[in-house]
N, C-alpha and C positions, 0 to 999 in steps of 0.2 A: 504494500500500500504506500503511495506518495501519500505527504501527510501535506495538507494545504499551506501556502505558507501566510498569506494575506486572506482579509475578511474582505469579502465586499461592501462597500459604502454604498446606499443609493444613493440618485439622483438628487432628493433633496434631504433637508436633516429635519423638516418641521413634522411629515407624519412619517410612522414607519409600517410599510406595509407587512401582512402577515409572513408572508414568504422571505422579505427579507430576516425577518425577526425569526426565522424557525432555521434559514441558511446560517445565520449569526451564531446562535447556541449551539447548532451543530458542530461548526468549525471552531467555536471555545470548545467545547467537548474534547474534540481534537488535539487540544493541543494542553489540556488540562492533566497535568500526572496526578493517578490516582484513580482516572475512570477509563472503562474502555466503551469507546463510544460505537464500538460496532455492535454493543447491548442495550443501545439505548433508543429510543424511537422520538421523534420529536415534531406536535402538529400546533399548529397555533390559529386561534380564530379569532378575527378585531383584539388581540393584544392580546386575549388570554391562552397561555400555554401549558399543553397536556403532554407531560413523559411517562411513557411504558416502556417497560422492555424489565432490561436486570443488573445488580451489582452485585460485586460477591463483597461487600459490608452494609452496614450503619450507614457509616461515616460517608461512602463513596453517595450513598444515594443522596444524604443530604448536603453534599456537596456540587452534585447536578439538579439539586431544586434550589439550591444559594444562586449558583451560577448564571440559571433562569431569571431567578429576582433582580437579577441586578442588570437585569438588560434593558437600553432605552427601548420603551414601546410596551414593554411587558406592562399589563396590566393585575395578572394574575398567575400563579402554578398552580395545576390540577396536574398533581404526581397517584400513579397506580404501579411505581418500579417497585418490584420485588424484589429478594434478597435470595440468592443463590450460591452458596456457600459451600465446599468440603462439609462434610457430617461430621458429626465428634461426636463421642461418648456425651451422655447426658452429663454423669460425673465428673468428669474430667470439664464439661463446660462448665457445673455450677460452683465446681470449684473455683474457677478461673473469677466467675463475676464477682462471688462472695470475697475470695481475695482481692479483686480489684478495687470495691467499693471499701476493703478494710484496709487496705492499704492508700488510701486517698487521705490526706491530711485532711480535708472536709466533712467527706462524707464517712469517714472511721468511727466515729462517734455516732450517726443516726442508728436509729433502732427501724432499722428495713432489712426485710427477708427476701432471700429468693427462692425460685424451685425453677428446674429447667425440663422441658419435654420438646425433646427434637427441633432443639435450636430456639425454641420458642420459650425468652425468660419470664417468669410471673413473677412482678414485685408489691409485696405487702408490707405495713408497718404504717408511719406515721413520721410525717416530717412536720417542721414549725413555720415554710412557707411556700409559696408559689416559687420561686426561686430557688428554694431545696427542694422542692420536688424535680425541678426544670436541668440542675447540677447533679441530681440522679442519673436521669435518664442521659445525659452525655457521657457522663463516667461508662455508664454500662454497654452505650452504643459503642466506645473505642474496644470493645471485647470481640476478640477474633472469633468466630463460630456462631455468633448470635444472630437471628434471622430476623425476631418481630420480637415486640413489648405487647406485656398485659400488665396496665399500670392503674386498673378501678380498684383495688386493694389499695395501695398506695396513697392515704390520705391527709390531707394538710390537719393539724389540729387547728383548733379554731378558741379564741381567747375569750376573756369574760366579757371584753369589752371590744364588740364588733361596730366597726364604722359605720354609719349612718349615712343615707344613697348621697346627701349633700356632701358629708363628707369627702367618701369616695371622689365624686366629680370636682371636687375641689382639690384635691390630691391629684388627682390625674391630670389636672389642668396646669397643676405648680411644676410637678415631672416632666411633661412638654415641653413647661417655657424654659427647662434649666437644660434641657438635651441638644446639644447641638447639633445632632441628623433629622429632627424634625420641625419645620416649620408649624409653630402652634397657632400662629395668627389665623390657618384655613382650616383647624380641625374643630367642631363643636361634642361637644359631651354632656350626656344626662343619663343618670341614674333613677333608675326605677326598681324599687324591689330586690338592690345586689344584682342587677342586670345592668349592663353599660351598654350605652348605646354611642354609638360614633357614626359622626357623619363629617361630612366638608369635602377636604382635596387636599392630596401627598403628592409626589411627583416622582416617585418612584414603588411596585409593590416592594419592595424592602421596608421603606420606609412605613407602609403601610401595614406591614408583619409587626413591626418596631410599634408603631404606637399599640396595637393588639395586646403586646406583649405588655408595654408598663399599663393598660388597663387591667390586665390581673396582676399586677405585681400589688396593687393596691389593694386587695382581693375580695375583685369582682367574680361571684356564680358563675356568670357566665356573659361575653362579649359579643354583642353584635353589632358587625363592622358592613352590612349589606350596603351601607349609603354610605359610607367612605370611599372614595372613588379616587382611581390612580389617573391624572390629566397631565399630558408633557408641558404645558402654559404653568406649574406649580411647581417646576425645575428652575426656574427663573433666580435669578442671582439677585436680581432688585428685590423682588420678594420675599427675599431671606437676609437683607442689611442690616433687620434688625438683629437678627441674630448674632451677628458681629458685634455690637459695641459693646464700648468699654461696662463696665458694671463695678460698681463698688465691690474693693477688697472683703469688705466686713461679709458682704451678701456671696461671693464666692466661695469663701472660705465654710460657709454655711451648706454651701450647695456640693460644694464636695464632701463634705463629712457625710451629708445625705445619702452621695452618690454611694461611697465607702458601706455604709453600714447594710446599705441592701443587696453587696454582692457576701454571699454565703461565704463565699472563702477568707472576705477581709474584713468582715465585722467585727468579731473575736479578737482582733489587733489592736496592739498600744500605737494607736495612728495620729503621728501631727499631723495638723495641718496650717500654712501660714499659706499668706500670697500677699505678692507686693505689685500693684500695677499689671495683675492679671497672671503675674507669674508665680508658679504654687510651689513648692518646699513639701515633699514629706518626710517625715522626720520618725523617730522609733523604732517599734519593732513587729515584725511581722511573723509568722511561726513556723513559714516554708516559702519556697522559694518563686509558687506558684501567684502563690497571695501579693509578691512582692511585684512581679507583674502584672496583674489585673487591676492592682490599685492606681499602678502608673496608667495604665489604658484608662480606666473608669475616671479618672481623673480629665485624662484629656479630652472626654467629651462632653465637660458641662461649659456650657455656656459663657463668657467671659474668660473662657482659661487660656494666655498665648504660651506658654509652655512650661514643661515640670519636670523639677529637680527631683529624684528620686535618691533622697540619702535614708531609704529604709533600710536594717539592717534585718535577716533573718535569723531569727532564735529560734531552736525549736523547741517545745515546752517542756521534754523532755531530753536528756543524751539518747544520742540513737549511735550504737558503734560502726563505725565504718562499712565494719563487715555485715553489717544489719542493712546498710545502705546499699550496697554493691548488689545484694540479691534481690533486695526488692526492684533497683532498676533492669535486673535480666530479666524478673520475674513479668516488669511492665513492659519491657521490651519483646518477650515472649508473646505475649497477649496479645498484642496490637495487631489489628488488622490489616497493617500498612509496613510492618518490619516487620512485624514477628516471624519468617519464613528463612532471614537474615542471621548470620552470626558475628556477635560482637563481643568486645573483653570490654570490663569495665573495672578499675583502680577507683579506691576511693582512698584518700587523705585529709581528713580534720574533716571531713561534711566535703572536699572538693573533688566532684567530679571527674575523670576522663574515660570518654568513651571510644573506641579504637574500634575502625568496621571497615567495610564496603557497602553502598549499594549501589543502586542503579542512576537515580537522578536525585538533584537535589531537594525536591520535594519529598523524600524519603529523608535524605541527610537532616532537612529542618523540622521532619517529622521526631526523628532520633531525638534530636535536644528537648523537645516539646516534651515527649515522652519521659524524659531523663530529669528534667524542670520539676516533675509531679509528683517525684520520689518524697517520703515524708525523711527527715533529715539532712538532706540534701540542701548544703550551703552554694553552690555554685556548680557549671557543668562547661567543661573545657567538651568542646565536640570535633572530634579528629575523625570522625567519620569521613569518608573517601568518598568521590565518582570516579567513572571508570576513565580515565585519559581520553578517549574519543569520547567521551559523551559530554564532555566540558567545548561551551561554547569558543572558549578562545583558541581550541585546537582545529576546531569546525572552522573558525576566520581567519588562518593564516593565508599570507596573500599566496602563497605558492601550492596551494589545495586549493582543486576547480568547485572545491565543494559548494551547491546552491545556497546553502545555509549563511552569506555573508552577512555584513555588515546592514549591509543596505536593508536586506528583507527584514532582520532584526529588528532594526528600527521602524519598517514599515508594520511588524506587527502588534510592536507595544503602542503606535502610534493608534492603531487600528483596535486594541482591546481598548483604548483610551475611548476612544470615539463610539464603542458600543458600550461601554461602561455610562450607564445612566445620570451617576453621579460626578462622573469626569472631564464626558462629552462638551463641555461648555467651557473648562476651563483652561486658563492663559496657560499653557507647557509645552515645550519645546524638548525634543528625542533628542539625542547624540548617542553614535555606538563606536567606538573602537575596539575590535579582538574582542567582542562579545564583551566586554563592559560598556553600561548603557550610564546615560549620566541625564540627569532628570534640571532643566532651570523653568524661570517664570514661577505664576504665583497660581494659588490654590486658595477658595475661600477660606476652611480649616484645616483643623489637624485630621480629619478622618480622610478628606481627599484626599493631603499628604502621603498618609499611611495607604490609602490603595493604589497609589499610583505607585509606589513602589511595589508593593505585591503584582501589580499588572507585567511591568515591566521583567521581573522574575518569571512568571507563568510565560510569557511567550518566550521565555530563554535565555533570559540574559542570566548570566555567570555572577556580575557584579551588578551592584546598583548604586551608585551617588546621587544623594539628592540633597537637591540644594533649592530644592521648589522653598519658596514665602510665604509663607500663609499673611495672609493679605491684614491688614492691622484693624482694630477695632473702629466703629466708624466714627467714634468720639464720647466725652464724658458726660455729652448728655443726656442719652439715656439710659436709665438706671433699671435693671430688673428688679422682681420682687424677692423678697427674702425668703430662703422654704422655711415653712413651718416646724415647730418642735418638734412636733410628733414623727421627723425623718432624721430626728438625731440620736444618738447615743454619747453615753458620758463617756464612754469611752473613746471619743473622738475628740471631746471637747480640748 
């Protein structure tokens, strides 16, 4: 099989017709490691899009319904991809999740069961939120052999003192305005009966997954988003300025503790927080290595924040010996759906990582670290994992290899994920490749753009990535967001 090397652009960029929009995701498929796209089917009708076919994980499937979301045009995924897997012993799987979920610095501690029959895990017990429930089921989806989730046993406790529907929509409404991937100005919310209702205009189905999502974080029964509706006119950069400006230190600093305390893995942390002129400082201590990341991400997406200092240190609340370390990362290594088939040596020293391997591409390689990152103990991870010589771009661009893979297409196809990337397609970036390092300038409204335009440029090949794209400056001190409310703080934050 030739593998494509440019997407097609049509003729104009204001509608995108279904055909192009079904050609697009195919040819990302293509070029996406981790899926094989000769399993996958792909039809689209006025913007919404339906994948069948198969993956042999979790992970890969929901990584061709991400892929989907994020395409301009897309209005919707209706996914029916099945999971087609090697068989395992039941044992030997429910082994594997049971370890996994206890071996997660997070989720070690919940009181959730599983039972497994023929790939199919049933999880029971009782978690404390919408978010520990949601940080289950990913933990359990990276489990190699696992086909489908039965997750109605698996229930949120519920407190003595339940929000009130004003509440809720008033909560929903403050989480919006502090999120910097959604324009809250086009979306309306009302509660009725612990039933959320959403209506307005997102401009991208991501984004419209995204607001779904923090309407149960708040925790809503149940969401309906029928009148919420994906329009390309609500991608508009004028209509999101305000999201840019400046905001009061005092109220940002508010809004990330918020951010902090509702992801499961960093609430539990002795977490500063300071910001001066929209620039934040976290400070303290965090209990793995994973937390110490997410807080830095969860961080850069509230509203007002132009960038963060991450001097977290990780503790972990117990000693964990080395050697306690090293196994549980072969163990997680083992597991995974994405390397686990792979052999790697792993050394550990004082909590510090290094992992020693080969695989195939580097989407496997950053898989490794990922994987290595999650170990409970685990201070740091030096990743010396390998690709194989030919499959490294800069061997592909020497000038004296007739090979098609140069320079030129390189950049013509991160140019070209750019341009079908929903959330990228608009903004000021400029490509450069040499020897398959690609070098990223121009500006970007925030930091999540930032962040996916490198990942784009990655995914269609590139070895290296410099970026030196600008997230574009607040648009001034005049207006001021609102404060979040108490009730999304912890003292532990304060």
């Amino acid at each position: 099989m030739v593998t494509p090397h440019l997407l097609i652009i049509p003729a104009t960029a204001e509608t995108m017709a279904d055909t192009d929009i079904t050609m697009a995701i195919k040819r990302l498929f293509t070029t996406q490691k981790g899926l094989d796209e000769h399993l996958l089917d792909v039809a689209t009708h006025e913007g919404l899009v339906t994948l069948t076919g198969f993956t042999d994980n979790l992970l890969a499937r929901q990584r061709a319904e991400d892929i989907a979301l994020a395409v301009r045009g897309v209005r919707g995924v209706a996914s029916t991809v099945a999971v087609r897997t090697p068989t395992r012993p039941d044992a030997d799987l429910q082994r594997d999740v049971c370890g996994t979920l206890a071996d997660d610095p997070a989720t070690g501690d919940y009181q959730v069961q599983c039972a497994v029959a023929g790939g199919v895990v049933t999880l029971t017990g009782m978690v404390q939120s919408w978010a520990e429930k949601q940080l289950v089921l990913r933990v359990v989806q990276g489990v190699r052999g696992v086909t489908s989730l039965i997750t109605e046993g698996l229930t949120i406790q519920k407190g003595k003192i339940v929000n009130s529907d004003e509440e809720i929509t008033i909560q929903i409404q403050e989480l919006l305005d502090w999120d910097i991937r959604v324009n809250s100005a086009l979306v309306q919310v009302r509660t009725i009966e612990s039933v959320v209702h959403l209506s307005g205009t997102v401009g991208t189905a991501t984004e419209r997954d995204h607001v779904i999502a923090i309407a149960y974080q708040t925790g809503a029964a149940h969401v309906d988003a029928r009148d919420l509706l994906v329009a390309y006119w609500a991608l508009s950069s004028e209509l999101r300025r305000g999201k840019f400006a400046l905001r009061a230190d005092e109220a940002v600093v508010e809004a990330v503790r918020g951010a902090l305390h509702r992801n499961p893995r960093v609430r539990c942390s002795e977490t500063l927080v300071q910001v001066h002129e929209g620039i934040v400082t976290l400070a303290g201590t965090v209990s793995n290595l994973r937390a110490r990341q997410e807080a830095e991400h969860d961080a850069r997406l509230v509203v007002g924040v132009t960038e963060v200092h991450n001097l977290l240190k990780v503790r972990p609340s117990g000693l964990v010996p080395d050697a306690d370390i090293r196994q549980a990362i072969l163990a997680a290594l083992a597991r995974d759906p994405y390397v686990g088939h792979f052999f790697f040596t792993v050394s550990v020293s004082n909590g510090q990582a290094t992992v020693h391997g080969q695989v195939d591409h580097a989407f496997e390689r950053e898989r490794v670290g990922d994987v290595a990152a999650g170990a409970s103990g685990v201070l740091a991870v030096a990743n010396l994992v390998a690709e194989p010589a030919e499959a490294r771009p800069e061997a592909l661009a020497r000038p004296d290899s007739p090979d098609p893979d140069s320079d030129y297409a390189l950049a013509g196809r991160i140019r070209e994920r750019h341009f079908w990337s929903a959330s990228l397609h608009d903004q000021d970036i400029d490509v450069q490749v040499s020897h398959g390092h690609a070098t990223l300038t121009g500006t970007v409204d925030s930091w999540p753009e930032r962040q996916q335009a490198t990942l784009e440029a990655y995914k269609a090949g590139a070895h290296d990535v410099k970026n030196h794209l600008l997230v574009l400056a607040p648009a001034g001190p005049g207006q001021q967001g609102p404060h979040p409310p108490a009730h999304l703080l912890t003292d532990t934050h304060r």
